[in-house]
N, CA, C and O of each residue as an XYZ file, in Angstrom:
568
protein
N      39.762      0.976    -80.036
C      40.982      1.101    -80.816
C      40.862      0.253    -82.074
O      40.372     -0.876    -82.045
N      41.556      1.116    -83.733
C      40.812      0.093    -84.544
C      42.266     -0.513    -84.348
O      43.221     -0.081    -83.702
N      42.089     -1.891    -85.276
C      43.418     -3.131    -85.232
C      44.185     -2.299    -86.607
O      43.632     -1.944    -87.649
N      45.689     -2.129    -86.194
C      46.139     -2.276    -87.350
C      46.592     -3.109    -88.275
O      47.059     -4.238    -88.128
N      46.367     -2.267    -89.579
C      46.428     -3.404    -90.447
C      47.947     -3.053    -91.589
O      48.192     -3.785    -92.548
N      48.974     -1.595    -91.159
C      49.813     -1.965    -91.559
C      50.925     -2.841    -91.661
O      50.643     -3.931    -91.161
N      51.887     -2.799    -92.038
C      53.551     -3.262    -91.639
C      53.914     -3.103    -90.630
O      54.185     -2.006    -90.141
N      54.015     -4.379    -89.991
C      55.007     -4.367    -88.508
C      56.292     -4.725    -88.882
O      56.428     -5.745    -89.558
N      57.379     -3.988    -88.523
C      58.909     -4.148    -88.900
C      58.831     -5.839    -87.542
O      57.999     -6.133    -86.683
N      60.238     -6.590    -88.038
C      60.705     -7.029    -87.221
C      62.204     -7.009    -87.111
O      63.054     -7.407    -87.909
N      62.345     -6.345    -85.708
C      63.975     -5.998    -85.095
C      64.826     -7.159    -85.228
O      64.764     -8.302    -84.776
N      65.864     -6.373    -86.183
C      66.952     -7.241    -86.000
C      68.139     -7.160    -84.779
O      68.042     -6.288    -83.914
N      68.998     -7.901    -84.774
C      70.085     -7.033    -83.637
C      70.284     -6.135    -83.470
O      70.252     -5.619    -82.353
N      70.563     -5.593    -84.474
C      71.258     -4.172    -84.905
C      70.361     -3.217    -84.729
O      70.779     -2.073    -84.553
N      68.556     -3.545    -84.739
C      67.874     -2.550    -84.988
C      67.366     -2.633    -83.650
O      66.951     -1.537    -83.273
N      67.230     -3.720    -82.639
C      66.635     -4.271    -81.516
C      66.431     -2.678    -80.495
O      65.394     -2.293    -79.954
N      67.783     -2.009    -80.494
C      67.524     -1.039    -79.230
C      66.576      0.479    -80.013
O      65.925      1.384    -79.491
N      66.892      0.181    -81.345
C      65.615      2.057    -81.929
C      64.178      1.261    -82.046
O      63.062      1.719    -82.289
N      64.557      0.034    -81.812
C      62.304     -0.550    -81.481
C      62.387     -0.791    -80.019
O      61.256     -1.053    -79.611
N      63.127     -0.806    -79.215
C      62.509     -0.716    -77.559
C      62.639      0.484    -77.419
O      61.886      0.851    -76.517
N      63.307      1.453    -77.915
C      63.129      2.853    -77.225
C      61.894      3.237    -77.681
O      60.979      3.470    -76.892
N      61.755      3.338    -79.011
C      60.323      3.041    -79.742
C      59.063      3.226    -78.597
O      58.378      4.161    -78.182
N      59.173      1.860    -78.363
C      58.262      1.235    -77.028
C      58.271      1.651    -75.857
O      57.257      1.749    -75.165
N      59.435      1.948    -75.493
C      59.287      3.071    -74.425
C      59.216      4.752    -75.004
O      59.878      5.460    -74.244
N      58.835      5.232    -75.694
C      58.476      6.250    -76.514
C      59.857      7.097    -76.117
O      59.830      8.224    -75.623
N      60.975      6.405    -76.400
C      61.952      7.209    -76.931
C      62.522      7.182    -78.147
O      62.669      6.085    -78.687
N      62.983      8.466    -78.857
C      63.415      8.142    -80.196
C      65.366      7.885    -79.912
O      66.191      8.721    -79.541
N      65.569      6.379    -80.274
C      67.247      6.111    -80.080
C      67.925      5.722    -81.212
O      67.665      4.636    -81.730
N      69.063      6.728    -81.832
C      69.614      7.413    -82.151
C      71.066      6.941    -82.100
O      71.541      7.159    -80.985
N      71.853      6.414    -82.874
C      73.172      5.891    -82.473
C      74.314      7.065    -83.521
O      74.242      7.541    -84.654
N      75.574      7.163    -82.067
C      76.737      8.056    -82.529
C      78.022      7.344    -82.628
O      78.524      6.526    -81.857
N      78.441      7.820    -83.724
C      79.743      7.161    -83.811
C      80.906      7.899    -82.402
O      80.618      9.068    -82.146
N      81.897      7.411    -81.702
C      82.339      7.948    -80.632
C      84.081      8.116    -81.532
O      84.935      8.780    -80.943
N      84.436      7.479    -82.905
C      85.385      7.976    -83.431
C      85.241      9.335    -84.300
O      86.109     10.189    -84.123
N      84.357      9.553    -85.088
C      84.361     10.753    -85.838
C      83.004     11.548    -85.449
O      82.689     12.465    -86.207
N      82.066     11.244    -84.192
C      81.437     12.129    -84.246
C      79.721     12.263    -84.943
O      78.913     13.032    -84.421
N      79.444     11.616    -85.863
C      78.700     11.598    -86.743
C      77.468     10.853    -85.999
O      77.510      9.663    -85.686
N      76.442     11.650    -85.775
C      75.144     10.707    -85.554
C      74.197     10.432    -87.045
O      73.753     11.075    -87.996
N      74.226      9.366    -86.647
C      73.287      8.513    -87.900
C      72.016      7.444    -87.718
O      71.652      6.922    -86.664
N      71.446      7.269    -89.050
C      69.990      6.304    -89.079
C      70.329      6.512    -90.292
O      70.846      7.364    -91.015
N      69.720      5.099    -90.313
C      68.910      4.626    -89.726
C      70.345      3.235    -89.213
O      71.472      3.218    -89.708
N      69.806      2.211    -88.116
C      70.637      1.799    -87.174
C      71.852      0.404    -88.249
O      71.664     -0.330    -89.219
N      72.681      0.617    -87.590
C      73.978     -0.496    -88.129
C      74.636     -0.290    -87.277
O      74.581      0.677    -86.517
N      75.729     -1.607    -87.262
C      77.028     -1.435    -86.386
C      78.355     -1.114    -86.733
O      79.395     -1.305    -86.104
N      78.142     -0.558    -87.915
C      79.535      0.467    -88.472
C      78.860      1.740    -88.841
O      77.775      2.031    -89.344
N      79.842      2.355    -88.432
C      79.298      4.158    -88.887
C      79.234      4.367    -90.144
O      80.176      3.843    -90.737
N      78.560      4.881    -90.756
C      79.029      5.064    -92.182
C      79.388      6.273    -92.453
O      79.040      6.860    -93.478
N      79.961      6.655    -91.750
C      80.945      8.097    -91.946
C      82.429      7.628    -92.563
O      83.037      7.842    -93.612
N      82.704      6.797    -91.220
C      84.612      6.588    -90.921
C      84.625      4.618    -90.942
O      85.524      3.787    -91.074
N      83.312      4.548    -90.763
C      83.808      2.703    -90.970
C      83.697      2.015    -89.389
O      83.353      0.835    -89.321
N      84.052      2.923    -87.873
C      84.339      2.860    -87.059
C      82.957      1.694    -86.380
O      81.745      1.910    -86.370
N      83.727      0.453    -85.865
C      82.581     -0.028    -85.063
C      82.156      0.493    -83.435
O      81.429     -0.105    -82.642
N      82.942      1.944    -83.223
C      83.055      2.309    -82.139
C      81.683      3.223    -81.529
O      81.945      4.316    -81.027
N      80.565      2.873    -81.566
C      79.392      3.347    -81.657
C      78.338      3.276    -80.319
O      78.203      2.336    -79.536
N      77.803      4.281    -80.324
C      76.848      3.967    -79.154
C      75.280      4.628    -79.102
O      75.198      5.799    -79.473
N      74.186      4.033    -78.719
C      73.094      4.487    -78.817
C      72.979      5.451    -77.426
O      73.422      5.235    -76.298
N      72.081      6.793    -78.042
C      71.277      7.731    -77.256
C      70.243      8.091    -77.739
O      69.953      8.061    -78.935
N      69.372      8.591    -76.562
C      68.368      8.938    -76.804
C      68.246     10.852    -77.144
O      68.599     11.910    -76.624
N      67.509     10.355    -78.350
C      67.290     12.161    -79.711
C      66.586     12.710    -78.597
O      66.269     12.314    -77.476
N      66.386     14.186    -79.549
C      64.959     15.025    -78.948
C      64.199     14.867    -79.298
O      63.355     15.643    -78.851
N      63.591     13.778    -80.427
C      62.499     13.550    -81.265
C      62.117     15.114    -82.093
O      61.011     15.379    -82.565
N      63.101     15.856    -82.115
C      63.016     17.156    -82.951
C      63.357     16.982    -84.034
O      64.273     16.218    -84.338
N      62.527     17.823    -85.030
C      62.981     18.096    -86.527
C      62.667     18.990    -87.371
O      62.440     20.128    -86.960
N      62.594     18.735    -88.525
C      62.110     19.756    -89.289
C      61.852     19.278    -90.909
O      62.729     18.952    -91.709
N      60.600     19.329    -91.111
C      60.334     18.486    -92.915
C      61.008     19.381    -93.698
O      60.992     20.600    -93.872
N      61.891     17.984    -94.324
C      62.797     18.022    -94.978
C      62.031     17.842    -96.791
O      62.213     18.259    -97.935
N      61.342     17.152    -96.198
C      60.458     16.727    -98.406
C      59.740     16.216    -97.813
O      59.897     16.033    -96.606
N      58.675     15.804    -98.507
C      57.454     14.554    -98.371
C      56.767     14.524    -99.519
O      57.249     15.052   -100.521
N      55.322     13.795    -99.557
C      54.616     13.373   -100.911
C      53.285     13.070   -100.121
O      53.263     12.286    -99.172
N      52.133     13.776   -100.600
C      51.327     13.260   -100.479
C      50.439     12.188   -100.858
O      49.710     12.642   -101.740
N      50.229     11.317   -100.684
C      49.767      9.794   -100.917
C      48.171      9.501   -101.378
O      47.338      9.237   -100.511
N      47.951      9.539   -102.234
C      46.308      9.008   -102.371
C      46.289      7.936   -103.095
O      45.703      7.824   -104.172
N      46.943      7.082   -102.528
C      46.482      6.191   -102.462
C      46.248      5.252   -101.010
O      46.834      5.414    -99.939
N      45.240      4.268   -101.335
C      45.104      4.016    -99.773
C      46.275      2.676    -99.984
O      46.542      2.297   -101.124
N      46.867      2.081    -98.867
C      47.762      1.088    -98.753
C      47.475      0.144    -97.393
O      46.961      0.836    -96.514
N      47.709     -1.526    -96.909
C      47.290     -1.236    -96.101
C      48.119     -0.537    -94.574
O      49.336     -0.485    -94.399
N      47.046     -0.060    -93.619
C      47.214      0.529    -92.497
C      47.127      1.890    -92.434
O      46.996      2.503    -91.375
N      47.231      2.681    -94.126
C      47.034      3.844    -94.238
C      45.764      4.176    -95.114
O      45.612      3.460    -96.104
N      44.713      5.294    -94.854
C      43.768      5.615    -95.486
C      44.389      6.770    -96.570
O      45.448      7.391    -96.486
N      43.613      6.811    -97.342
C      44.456      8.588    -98.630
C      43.543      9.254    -98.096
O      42.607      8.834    -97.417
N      43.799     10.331    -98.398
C      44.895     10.814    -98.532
C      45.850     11.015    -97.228
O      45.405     11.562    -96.218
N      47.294     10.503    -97.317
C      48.371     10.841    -95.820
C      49.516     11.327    -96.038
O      49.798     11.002    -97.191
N      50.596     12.103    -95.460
C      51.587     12.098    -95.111
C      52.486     11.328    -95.312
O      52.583     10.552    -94.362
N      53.714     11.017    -96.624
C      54.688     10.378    -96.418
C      55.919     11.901    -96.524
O      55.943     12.871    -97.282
N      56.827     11.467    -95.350
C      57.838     12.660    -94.916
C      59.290     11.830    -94.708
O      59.536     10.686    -94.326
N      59.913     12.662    -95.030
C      61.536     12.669    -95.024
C      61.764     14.043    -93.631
O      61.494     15.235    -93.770
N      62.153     13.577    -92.759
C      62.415     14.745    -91.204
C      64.101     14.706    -91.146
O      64.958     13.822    -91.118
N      64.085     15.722    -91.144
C      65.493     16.020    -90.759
C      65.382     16.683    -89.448
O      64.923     17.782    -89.132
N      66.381     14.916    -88.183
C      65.851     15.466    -87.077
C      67.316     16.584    -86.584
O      68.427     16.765    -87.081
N      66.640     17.117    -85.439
C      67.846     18.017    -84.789
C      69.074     17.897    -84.675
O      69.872     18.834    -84.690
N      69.450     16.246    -84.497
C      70.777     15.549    -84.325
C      71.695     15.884    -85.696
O      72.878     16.169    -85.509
N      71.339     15.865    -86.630
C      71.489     15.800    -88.273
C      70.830     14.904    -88.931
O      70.160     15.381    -89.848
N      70.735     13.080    -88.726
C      70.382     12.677    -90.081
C      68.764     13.190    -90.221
O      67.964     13.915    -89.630
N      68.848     12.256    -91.483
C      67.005     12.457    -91.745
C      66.994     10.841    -91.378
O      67.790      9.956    -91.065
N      65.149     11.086    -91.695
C      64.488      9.652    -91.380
C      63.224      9.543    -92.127
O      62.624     10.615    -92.209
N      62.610      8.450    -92.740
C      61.462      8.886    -93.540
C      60.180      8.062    -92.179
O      60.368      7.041    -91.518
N      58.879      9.052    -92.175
C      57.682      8.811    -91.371
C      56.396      9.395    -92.185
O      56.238      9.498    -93.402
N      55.807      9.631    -91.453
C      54.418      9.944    -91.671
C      54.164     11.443    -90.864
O      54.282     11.651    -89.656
N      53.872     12.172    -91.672
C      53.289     13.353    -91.349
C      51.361     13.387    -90.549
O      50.348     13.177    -91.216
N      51.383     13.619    -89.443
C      50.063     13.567    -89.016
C      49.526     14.825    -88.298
O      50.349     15.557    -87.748
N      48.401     15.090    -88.263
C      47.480     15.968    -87.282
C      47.562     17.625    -87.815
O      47.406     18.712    -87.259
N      47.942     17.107    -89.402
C      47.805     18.146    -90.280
C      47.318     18.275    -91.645
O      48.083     17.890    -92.529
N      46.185     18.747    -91.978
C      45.269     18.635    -93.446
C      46.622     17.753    -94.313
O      47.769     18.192    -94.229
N      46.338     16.620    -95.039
C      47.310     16.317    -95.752
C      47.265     17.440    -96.941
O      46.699     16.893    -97.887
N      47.584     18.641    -97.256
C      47.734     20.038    -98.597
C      48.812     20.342    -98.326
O      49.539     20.278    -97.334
N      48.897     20.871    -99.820
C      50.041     21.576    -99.618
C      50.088     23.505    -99.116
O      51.024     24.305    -99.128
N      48.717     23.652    -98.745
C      48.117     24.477    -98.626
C      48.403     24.734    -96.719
O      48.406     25.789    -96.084
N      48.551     23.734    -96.386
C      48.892     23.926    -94.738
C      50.429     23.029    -94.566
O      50.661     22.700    -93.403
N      51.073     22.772    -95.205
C      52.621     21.807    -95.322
C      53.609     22.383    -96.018
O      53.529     22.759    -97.187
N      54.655     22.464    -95.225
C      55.899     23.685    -95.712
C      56.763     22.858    -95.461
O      56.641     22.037    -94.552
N      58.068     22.963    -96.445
C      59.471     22.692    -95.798
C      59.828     23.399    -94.861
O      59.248     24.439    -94.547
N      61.016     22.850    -94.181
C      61.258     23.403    -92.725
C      60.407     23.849    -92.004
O      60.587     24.945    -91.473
N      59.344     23.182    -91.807
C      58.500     23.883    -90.694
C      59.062     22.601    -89.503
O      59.538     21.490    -89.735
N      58.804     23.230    -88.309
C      59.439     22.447    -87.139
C      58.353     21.453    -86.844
O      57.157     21.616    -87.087
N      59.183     19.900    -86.027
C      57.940     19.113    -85.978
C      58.549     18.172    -84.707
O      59.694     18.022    -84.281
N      57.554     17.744    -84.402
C      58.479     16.842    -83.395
C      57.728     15.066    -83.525
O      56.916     14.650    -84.351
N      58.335     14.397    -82.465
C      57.774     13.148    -83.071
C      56.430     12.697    -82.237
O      56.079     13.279    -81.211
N      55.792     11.688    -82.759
C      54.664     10.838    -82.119
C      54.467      9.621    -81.539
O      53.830      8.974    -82.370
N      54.659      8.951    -80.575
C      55.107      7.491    -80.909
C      53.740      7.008    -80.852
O      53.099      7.101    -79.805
N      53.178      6.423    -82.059
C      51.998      5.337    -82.171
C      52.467      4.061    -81.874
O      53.421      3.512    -82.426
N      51.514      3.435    -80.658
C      51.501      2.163    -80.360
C      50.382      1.794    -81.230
O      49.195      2.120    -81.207
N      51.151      0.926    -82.110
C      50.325      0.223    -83.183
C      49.327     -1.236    -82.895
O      48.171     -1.470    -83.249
N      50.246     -2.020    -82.155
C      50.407     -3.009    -81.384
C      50.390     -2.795    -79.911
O      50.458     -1.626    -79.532
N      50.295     -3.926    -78.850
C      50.636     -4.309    -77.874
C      52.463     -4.429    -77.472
O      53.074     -4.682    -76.434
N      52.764     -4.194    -78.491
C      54.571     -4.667    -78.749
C      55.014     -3.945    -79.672
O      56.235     -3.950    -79.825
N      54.257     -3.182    -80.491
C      55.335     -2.916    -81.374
C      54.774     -0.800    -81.334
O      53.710     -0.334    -80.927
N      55.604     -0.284    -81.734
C      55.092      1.184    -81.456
C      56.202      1.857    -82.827
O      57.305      1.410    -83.142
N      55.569      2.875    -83.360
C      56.100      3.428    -84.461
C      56.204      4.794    -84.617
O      55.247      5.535    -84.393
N      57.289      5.194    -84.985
C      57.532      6.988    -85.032
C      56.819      7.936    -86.154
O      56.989      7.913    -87.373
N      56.026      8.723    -85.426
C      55.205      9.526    -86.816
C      55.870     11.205    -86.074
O      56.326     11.328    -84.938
N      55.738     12.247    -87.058
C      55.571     13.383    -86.689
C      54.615     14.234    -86.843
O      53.938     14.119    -87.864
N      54.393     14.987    -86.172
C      53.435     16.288    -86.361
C      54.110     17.600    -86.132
O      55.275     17.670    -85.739
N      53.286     18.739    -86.408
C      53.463     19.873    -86.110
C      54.008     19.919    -85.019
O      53.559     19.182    -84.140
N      55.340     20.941    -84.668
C      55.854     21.042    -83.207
C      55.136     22.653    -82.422
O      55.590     23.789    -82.290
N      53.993     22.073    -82.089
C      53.461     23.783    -81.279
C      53.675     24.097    -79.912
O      52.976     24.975    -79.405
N      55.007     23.190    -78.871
C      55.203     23.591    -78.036
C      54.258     23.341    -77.089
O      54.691     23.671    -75.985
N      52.604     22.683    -77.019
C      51.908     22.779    -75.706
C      51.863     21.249    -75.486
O      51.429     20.981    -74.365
N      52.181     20.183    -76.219
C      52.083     18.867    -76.205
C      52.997     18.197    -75.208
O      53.969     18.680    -74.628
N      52.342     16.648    -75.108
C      53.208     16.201    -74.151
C      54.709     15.894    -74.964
O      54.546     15.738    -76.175
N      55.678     15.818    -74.645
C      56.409     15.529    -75.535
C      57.692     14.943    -74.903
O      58.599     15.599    -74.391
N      57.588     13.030    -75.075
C      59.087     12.400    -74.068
C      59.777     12.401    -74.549
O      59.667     12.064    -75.727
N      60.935     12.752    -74.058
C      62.466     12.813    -74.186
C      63.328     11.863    -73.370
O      64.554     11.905    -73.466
């Protein structure tokens, strides 16, 4: 396994439960329980209605590319050319990741094409959400 050498986030309160689901390779997802509105990225007021009345669940890790940019440049933890993506998951919001396990072109990369997520354990502790192509034969936790 090589070591990574990107950005490791560190969880704040607020962000503490979408990096253990993370780690347990779930993607978690918080809903407001006054107006309804699921949102990301994580806080403890909705930003719909203001409401601190909120609670985390776990997504389908479903989506669908919403925009992205292909990157050549290298940065560290990432080689060029890669995948930077904006997913708009199933729930509604978007989220920005990394597009993987697809030629970085625009020659094989479409909007709205369906995708689901990846969880890379980067670390021993820390694990990070990428997407790929959604083709239905993969393992895929929910």
């Amino acid at each position: 396994m090589d070591v990574y050498s990107g950005y490791i986030p560190h969880p704040t309160p607020e962000t503490l439960p979408y990096f253990q689901g993370l780690k347990n390779h779930k993607l978690m997802l918080q809903k407001c329980l006054n107006c309804d509105v699921t949102y990301f990225y994580p806080r403890p007021i909705c930003p719909a209605c203001g409401s601190r009345d909120t609670h985390w669940y776990v997504a389908s890790g479903k989506g669908t590319l919403y925009s992205y940019v292909i990157s050549h440049r290298d940065t560290p933890g990432y080689q060029a050319p890669y995948v930077i993506a904006v997913v708009e998951l199933e729930e509604g919001p978007r989220m920005m990741s990394n597009l993987i396990d697809i030629a970085p072109s625009p020659d094989h990369i479409t909007c709205d094409m369906p995708l689901e997520i990846y969880f890379d354990d980067v670390t021993d502790t820390t694990t990070l959400p990428r997407f790929k192509p959604f083709r239905g034969d993969s393992q895929h936790d929910s």
